[in-house]
C-alpha positions in Angstrom: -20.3 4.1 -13.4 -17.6 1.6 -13.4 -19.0 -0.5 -16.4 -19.4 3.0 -18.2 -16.3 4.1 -17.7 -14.6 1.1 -19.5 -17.2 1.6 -22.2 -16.1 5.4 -22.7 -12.4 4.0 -22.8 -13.0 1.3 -25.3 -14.6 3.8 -27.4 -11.5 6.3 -27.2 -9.4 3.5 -28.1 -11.5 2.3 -31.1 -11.5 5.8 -32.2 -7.4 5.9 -31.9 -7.0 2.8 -33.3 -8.8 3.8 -36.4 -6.8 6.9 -36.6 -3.7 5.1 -36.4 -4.0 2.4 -39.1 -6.1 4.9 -41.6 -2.5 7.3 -41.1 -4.7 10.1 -40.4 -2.0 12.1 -37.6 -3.9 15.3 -38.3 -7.2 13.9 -36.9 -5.5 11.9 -34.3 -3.6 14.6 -32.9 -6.6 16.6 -32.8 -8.4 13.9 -31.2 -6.4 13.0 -28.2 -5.6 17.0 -27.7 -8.8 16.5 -25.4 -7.8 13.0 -23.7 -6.5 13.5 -19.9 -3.1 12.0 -20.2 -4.4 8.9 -17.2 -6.5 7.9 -19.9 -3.5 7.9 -22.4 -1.6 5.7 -21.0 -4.5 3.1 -20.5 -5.1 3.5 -24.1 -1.4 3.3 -25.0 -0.9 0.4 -23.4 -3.4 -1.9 -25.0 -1.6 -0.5 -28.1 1.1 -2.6 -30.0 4.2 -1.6 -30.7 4.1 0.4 -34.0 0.7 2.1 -33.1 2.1 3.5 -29.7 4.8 4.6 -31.3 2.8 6.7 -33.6 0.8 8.2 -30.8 3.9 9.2 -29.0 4.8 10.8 -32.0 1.4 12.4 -32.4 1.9 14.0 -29.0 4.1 17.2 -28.1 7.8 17.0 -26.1 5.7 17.9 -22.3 2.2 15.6 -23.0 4.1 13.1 -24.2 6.7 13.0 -20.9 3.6 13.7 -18.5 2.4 10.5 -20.3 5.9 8.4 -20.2 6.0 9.3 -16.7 3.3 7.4 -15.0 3.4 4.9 -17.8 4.6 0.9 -17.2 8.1 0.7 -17.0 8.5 -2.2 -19.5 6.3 -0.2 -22.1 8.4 3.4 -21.0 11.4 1.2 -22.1 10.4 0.1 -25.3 8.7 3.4 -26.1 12.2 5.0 -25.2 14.2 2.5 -27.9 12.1 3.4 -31.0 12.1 7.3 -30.9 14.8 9.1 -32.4 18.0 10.5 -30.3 16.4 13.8 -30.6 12.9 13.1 -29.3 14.5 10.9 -26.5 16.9 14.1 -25.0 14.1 16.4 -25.3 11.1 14.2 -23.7 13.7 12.8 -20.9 14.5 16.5 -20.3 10.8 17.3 -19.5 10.5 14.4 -17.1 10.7 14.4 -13.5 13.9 13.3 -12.0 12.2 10.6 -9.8 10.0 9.6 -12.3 13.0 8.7 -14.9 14.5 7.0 -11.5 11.5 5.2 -10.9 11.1 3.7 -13.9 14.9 2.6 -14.6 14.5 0.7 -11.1 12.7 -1.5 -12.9 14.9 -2.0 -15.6 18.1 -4.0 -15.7 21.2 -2.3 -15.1 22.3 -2.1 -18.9 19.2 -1.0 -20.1 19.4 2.0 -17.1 22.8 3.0 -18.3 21.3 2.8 -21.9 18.8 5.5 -21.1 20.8 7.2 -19.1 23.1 8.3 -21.7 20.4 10.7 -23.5 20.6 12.7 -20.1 22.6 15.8 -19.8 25.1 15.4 -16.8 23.5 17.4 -14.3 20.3 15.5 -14.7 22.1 12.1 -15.0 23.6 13.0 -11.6 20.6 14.0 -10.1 18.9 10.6 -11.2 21.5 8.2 -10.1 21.5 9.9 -6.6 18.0 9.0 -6.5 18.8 5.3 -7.7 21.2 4.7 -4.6 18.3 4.8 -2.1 16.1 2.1 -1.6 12.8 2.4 -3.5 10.7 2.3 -0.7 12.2 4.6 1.3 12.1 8.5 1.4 15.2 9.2 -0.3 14.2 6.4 -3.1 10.5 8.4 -3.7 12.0 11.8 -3.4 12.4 14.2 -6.5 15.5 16.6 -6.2 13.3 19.1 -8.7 12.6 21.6 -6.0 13.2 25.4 -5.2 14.9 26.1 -1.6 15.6 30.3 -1.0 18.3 31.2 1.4 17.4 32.9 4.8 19.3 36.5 3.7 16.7 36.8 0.7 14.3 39.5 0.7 11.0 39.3 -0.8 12.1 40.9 -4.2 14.9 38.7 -4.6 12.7 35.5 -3.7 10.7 36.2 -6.4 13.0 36.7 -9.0 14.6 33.5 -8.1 11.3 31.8 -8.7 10.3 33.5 -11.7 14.2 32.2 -12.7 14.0 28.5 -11.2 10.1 27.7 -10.7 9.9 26.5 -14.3 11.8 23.1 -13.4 10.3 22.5 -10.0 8.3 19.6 -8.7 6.2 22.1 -6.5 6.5 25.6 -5.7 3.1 26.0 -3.0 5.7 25.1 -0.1 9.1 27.0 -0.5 11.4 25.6 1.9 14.5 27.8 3.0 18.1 26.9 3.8 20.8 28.3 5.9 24.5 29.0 5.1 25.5 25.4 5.3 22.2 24.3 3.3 20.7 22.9 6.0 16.7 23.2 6.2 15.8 25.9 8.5 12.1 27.0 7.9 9.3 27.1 5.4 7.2 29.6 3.8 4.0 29.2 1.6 3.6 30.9 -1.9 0.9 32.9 -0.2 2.8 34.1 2.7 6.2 35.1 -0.2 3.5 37.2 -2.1 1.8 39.3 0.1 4.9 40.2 2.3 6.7 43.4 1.9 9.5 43.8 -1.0 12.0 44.4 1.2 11.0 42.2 4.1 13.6 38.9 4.7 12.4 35.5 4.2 13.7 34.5 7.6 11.3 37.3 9.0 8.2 35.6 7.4 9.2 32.4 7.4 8.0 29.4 10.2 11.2 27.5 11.7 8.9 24.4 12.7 9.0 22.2 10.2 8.2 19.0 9.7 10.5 16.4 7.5 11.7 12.9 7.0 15.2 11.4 6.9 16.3 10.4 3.5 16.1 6.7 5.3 12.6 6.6 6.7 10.4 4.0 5.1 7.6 5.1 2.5 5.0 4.0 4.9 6.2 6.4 7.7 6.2 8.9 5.2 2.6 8.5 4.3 1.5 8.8 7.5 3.0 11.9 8.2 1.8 13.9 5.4 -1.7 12.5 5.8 -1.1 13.9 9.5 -0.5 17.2 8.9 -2.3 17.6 5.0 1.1 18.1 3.5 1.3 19.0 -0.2 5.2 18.2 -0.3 7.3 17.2 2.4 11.0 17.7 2.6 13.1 15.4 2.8 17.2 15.4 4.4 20.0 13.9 5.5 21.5 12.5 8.9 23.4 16.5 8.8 19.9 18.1 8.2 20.7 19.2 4.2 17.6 19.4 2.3 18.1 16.5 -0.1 14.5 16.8 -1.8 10.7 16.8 -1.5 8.3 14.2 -1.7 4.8 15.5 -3.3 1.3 14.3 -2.4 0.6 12.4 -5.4 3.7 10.0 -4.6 2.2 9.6 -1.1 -1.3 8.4 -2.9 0.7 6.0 -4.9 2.3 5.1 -1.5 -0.7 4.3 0.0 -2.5 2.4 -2.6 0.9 0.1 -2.7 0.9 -0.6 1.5 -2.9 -1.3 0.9 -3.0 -3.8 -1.5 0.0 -5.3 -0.2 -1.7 -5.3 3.1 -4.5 -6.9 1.7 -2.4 -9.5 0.0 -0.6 -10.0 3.0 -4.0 -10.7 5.3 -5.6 -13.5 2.4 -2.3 -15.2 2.9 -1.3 -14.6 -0.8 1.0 -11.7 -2.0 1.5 -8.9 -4.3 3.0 -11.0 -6.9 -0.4 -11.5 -8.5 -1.5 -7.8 -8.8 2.3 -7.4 -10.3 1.8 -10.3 -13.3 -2.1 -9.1 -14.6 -0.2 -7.8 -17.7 1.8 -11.0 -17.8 1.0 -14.3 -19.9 -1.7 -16.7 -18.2 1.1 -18.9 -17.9 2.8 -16.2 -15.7 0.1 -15.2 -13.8 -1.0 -19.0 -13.0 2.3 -19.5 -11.4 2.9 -16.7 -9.6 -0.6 -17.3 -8.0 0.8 -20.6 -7.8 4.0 -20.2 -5.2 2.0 -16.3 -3.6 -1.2 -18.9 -2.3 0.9 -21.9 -2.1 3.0 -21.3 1.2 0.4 -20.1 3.1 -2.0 -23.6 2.1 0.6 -25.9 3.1 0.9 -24.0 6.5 -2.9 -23.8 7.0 -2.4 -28.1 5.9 -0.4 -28.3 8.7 -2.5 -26.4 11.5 -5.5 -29.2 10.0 -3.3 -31.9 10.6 -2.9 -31.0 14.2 -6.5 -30.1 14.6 -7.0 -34.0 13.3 -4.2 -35.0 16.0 -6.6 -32.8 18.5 -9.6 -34.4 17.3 -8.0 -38.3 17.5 -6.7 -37.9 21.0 -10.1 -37.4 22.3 -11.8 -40.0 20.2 -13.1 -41.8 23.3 -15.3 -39.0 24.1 -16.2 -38.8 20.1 -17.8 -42.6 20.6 -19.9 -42.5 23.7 -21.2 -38.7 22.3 -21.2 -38.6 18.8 -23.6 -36.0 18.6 -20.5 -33.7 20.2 -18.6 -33.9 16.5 -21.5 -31.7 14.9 -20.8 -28.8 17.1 -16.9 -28.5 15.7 -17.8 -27.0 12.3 -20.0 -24.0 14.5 -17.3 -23.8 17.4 -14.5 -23.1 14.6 -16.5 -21.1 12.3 -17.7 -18.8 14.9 -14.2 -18.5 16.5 -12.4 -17.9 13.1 -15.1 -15.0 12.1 -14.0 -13.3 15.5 -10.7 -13.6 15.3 -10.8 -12.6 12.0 -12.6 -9.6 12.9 -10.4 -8.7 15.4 -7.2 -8.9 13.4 -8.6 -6.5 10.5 -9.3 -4.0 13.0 -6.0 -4.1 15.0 -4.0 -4.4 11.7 -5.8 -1.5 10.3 -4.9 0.8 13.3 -2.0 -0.3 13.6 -1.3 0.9 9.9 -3.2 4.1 10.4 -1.1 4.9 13.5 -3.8 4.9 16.1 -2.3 2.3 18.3 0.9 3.4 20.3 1.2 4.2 24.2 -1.6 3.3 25.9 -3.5 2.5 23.1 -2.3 -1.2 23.5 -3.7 -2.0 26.3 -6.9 -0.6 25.4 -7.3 -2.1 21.8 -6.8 -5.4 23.9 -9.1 -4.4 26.8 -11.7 -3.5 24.2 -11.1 -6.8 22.0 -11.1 -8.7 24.6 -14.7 -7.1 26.1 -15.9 -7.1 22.6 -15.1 -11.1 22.5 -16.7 -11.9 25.7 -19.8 -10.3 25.3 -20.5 -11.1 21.7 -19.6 -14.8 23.4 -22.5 -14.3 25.8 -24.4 -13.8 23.0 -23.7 -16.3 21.2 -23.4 -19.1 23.7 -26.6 -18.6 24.8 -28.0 -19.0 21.1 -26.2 -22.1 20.9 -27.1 -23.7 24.3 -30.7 -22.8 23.4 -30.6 -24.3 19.9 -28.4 -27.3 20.7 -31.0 -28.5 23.3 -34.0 -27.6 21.8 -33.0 -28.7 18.0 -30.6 -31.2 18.6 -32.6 -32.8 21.7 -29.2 -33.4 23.5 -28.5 -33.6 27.5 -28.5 -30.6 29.1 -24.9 -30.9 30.3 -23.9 -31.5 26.7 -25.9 -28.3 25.7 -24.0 -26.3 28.7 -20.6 -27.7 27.3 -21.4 -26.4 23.8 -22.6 -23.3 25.0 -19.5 -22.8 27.4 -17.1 -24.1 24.9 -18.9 -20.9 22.3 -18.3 -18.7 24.8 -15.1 -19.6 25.8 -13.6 -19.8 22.1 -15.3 -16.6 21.1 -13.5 -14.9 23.9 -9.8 -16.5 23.3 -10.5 -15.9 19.5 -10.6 -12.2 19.6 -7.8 -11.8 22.1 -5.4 -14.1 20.0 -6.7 -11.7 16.9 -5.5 -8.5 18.3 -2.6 -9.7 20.2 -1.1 -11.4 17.6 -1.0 -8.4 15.1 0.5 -6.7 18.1 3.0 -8.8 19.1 4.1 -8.8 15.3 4.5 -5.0 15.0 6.4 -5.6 18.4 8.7 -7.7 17.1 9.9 -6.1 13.3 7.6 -8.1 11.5 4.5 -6.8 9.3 1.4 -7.0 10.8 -0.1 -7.9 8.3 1.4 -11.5 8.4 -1.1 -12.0 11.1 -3.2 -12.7 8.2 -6.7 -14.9 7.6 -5.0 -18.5 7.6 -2.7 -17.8 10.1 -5.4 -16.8 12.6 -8.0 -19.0 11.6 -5.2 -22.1 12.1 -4.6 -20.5 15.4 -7.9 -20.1 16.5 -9.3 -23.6 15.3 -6.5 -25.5 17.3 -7.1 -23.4 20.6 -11.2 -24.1 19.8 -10.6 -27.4 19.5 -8.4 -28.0 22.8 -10.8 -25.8 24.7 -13.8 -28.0 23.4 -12.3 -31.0 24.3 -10.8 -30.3 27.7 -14.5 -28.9 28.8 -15.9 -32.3 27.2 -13.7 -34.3 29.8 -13.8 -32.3 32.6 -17.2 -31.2 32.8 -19.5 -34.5 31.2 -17.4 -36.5 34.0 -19.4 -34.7 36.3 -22.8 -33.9 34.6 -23.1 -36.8 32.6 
């Protein structure tokens, strides 16, 4: 579907292209009247400069902001300089608040204030309130576009307010409702407004427990409470409880896509820096590989060299049982798959919420469990195989086996307490990533290897 998909897109641009350079607007307009605006802006943006500004021309004042909304911010910028003053009011005035705030937090400050000028002063307000909050907080992801109805209304004068206000609102399914000193007090759905009685109060049919976020909470927390309770918009207030504004459920999609794939970044020890540059030069995106991977590989350079230390110190043991050094690729392999397992699941839960309370102890009771008995396993596979492939002693065979065992065991513990002790500490979980735990795991293998070699072959040798 995917490889069709791109096919279907290729073809729509083709068919704009052609409609562009042949000056046909006529055709062109009536051609993308039946493109979903997502598909738009993939098309605009393999565009050049003078061909998306024809489309954007080609479009009306609300497709063409719908469009400019979700659009990159470097190509919203240079879109925005080439239209005339008048197209620039009136597709700015159609765009949402945190959209226009979004995008000029990208920009530098002089190009901001640039666009900010073909804002009228109430919207200009409204958007530099918005640019005063950190982007990845509630307050920087919030849109101030919202309807709020005061507890006194009745059901008559509700409506009329929405029929008055509804037109410039983010959202109108949730109404939320404010007291005398605008402080959130209740919410009632569309629904609920309808079917009540003309003359009934919204504080009558309203429900006083409602659920928010602080203009302060980070867009992560966010996310997880409106995939909690199914939110369509959350509101959002202040330290004094005054509605500031509402977050919708397609910013918390965004939200979620952006924790994931920096998560995922974050755990292959690279970073976000290299989703960021795909639309850059191959110069760009080379570096920024580059100094994302780089860190990380001199770390995990690091860990070998102490592994090599490990490995050195017991190089007596090395020469009267060379066979033992064939067993270090399996001992560290094994243990890095486990701990690696073990991490992805306790960062995962940890993201999702799942591990708070007691829920510590028994992601590290089960880890740990899991670890020793996939160990077993495991150790008796390689005892087996080791004795009867490799024709070694049996005590050599029962220190290999032991040693799998024993590494499996530490290996998943170190992978779920690490992530733990992380989220514990402030930092990201998600540092806890592949080559950090892998180092981890392949110096503790190693020193548990080695100290079994020495202590046990004195004996059984």
């Amino acid at each position: 579907m995917q490889g069709l998909f791109e096919e279907e897109l290729k073809v729509l641009l083709e068919r704009v292209s052609h409609y562009i350079d042949q000056g046909d607007i006529p055709a062109l307009q009536s051609f993308i009247d039946h493109i979903h605006s997502a598909d738009l802006i993939e098309i605009i943006e393999d565009l050049n400069e003078e061909q998306r500004h024809i489309l954007i021309k080609a479009l009306d004042t609300e497709e063409a902001a719908e469009v400019l909304e979700d659009i990159d911010s470097e190509v919203f910028s240079q879109i925005i300089k080439v239209l005339t003053l008048k197209d620039k009011k009136e597709i700015l005035d159609e765009m949402s608040h945190d959209d226009i705030a979004d995008h000029l937090g990208e920009l530098s400050n002089e190009r901001s204030e640039e666009i900010m000028t073909y804002l009228d002063d109430d919207d200009a307000d409204d958007v530099r309130e918005l640019l005063i909050y950190d982007e990845d907080t509630a307050g920087g992801l919030m849109t101030t576009e919202f309807v709020s109805l005061e507890e006194e209304f009745t059901v008559t004068q509700a409506i009329a307010y929405l029929q008055q206000h509804a037109p410039d609102a983010e959202t109108i399914y949730y109404l939320f409702v404010i007291n005398e000193y605008e402080k959130l007090s209740g919410v009632i759905s569309l629904r609920d407004l309808i079917i009540g009685q003309p003359d009934d109060q919204v504080k009558e049919l309203m429900n006083t427990r409602v659920i928010s976020v602080n203009v302060s909470d980070d867009q992560e927390e966010v996310a997880k409470v409106v995939s909690k309770y199914d939110f369509l918009a959350i509101p959002v207030i202040d330290d004094f409880d005054h509605m500031k504004g509402i977050i919708t459920v397609d910013d918390v999609i965004d939200i979620l896509e952006e924790e994931a794939t920096e998560d995922m970044y974050k755990f292959a020890g690279a970073s976000e820096l290299e989703a960021d540059a795909y639309e850059e030069s191959l110069g760009n995106r080379i570096w920024n590989s580059i100094r994302s991977r780089l860190p990380w590989l001199i770390v995990t350079l690091f860990g070998g060299m102490l592994s090599a230390s490990i490995i050195a110190s017991y190089q007596d043991a090395l020469d009267s049982n060379a066979i033992l050094a064939i067993f270090i690729p399996i001992l560290a392999g094994m243990g890095g798959n486990v701990g690696t397992q073990s991490s992805t699941i306790t960062v995962r839960n940890i993201a999702v919420g799942n591990i708070t309370g007691i829920e510590v102890w028994k992601t590290i009771v089960h880890e740990m469990s899991v670890g020793l008995s996939v160990g077993l396993f495991c150790s008796a596979i390689a005892l087996f195989a080791s004795f009867f492939i490799y024709d070694i002693s049996p005590g050599l065979a029962a220190v290999v086996g032991l040693s799998m065992w024993a590494n499996m065991f530490v290996a998943s513990t170190i992978g779920t307490v690490v992530p733990l002790v992380f989220k514990k500490i402030g930092v990201d979980p998600a540092v806890a990533s592949a080559p950090f735990i892998t180092m981890t795991i392949d110096l503790t293998g190693l020193t548990i290897y080695f100290t079994l070699v020495v202590t046990l072959m004195t004996n059984m040798i």
